[in-house]
KEMARMAR-255706 format. One line per field, with one value per residue (C-alpha): y, x negated, z negated; residue number from 1; residue in three letters; chain. Coordinates in Angstrom, 2 decimals. Layout:
REM residues N
py = [Y_...];
px = [X_...];
pz = [Z_...];
pos = [NUM_...];
code = [ALA_...];
unit = [A_...];
//
This chain:
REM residues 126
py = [0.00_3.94_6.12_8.09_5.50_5.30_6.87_10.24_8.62_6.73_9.22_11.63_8.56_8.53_12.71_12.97_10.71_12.22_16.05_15.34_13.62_17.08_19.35_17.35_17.58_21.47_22.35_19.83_21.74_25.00_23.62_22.34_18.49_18.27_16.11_18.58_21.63_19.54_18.21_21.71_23.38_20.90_21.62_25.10_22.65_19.52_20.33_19.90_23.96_24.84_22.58_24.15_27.67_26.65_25.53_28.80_29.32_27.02_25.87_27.79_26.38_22.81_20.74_20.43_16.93_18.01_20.13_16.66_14.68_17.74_17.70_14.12_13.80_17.09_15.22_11.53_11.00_10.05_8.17_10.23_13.78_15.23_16.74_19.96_20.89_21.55_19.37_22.03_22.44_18.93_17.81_20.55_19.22_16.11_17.46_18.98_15.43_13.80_16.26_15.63_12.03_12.28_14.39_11.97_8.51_10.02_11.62_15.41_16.50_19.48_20.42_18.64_21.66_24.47_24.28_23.55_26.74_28.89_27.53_27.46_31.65_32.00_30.19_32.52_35.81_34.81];
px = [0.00_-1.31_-1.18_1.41_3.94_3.88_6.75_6.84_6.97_3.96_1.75_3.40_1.75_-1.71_-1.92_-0.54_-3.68_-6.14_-5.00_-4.85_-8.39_-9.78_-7.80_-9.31_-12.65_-12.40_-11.22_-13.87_-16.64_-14.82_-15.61_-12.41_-13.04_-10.62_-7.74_-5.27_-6.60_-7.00_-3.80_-2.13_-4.58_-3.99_0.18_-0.77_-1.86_-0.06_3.57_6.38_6.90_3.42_3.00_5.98_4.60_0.92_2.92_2.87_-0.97_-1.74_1.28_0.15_-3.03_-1.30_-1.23_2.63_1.42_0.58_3.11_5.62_4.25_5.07_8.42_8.70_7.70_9.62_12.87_12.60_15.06_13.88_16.49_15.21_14.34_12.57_14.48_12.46_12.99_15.63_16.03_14.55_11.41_10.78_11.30_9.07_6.55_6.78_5.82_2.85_1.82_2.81_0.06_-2.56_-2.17_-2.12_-5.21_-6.99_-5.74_-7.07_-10.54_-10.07_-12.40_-12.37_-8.59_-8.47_-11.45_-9.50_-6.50_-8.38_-10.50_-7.07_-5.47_-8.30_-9.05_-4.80_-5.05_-7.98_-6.29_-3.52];
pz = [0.00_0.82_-1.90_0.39_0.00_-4.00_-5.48_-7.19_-10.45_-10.24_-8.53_-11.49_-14.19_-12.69_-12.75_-16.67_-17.28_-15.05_-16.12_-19.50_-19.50_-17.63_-20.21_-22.82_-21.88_-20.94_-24.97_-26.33_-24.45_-25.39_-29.28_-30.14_-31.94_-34.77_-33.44_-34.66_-32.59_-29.72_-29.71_-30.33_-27.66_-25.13_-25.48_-23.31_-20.18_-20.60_-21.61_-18.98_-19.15_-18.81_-15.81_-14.04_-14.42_-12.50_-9.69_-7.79_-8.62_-6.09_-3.90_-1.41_-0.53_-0.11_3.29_3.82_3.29_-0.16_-0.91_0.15_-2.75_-4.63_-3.21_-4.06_-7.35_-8.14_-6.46_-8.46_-10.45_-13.69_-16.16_-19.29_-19.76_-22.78_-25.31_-25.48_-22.08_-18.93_-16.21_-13.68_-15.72_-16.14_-12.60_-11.31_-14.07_-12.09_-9.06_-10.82_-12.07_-8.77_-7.25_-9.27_-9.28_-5.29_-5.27_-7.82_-5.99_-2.23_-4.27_-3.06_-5.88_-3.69_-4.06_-7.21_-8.43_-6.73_-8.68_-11.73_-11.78_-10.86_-13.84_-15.86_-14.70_-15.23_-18.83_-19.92_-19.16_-21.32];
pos = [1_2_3_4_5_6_7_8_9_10_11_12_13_14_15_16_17_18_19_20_21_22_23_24_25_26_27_28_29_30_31_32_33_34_35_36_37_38_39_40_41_42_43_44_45_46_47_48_49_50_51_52_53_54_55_56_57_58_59_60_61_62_63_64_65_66_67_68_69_70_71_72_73_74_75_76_77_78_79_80_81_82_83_84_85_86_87_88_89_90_91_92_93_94_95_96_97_98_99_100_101_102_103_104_105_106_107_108_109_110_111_112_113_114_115_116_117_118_119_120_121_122_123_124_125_126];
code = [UNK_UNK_UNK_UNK_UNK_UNK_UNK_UNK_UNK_UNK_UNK_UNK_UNK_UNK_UNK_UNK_UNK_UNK_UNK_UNK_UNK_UNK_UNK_UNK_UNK_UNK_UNK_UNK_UNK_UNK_UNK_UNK_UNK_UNK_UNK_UNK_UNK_UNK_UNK_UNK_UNK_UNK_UNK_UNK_UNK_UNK_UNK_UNK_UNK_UNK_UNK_UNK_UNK_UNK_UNK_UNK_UNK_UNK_UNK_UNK_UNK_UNK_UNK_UNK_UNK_UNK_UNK_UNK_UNK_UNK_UNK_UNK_UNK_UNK_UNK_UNK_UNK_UNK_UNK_UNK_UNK_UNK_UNK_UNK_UNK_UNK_UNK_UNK_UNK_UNK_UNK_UNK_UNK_UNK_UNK_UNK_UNK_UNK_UNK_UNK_UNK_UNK_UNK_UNK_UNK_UNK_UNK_UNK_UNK_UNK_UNK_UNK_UNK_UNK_UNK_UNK_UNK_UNK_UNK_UNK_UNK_UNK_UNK_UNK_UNK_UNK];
unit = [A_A_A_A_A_A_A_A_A_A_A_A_A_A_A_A_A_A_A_A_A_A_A_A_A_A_A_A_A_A_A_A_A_A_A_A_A_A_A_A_A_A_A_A_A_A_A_A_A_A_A_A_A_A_A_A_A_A_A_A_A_A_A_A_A_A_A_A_A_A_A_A_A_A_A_A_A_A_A_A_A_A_A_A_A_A_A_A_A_A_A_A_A_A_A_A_A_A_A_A_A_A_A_A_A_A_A_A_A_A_A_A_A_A_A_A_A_A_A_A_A_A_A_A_A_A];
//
């Protein structure tokens, strides 16, 4: 199977891991190493709200090809939702996952680094 055939959901699995594996390492070499702090840090990146809001950092500079597996991760319909957040917001937190998980699965460190350093610069200013 190509990575272009998985569904939203599991391209949405692989980029939780792989985004929250990058957000971890970015606050440990910021100094953060007490579980608590990183865990509370990390909530800025990770949670389905913050996702939604990097989306138009970056949408732009997606293939339509990319911005698809966006489209189809946002569009899954997913039989829970978590309690803290709307429907909208978490589906177009999926989408967010869903690209990252493409990006990681096809290795496009490349595109992979350019939306990390526009978050990263966006997070910093805030």
């Amino acid at each position: 199977m190509s990575y272009e055939e998985l569904n939203g959901s599991t391209l949405a699995y692989v980029g939780d891991a792989y985004w929250s594996l990058i957000v971890r390492k970015y606050l440990i070499d910021k100094g953060f190493t007490k579980a608590k702090d990183l865990q509370t840090k990390s909530v800025a990146f990770v949670s389905a709200k913050a996702q939604a809001s990097f989306i138009p950092l970056f949408i732009e500079e997606l293939s339509e090809e990319e911005k698809d597996i966006f489209r189809r991760g946002r569009n899954f319909k997913s039989s829970s939702i978590p309690k803290n957040t709307d429907v909208q917001t978490y589906r177009i937190s999926t989408g967010f996952e869903a690209i990252i998980g493409y990006l990681y699965l096809k290795e496009n460190w490349e595109k992979l680094a350019m939306i990390w350093d526009k978050i990263k610069t966006y997070m910093e200013g805030h």
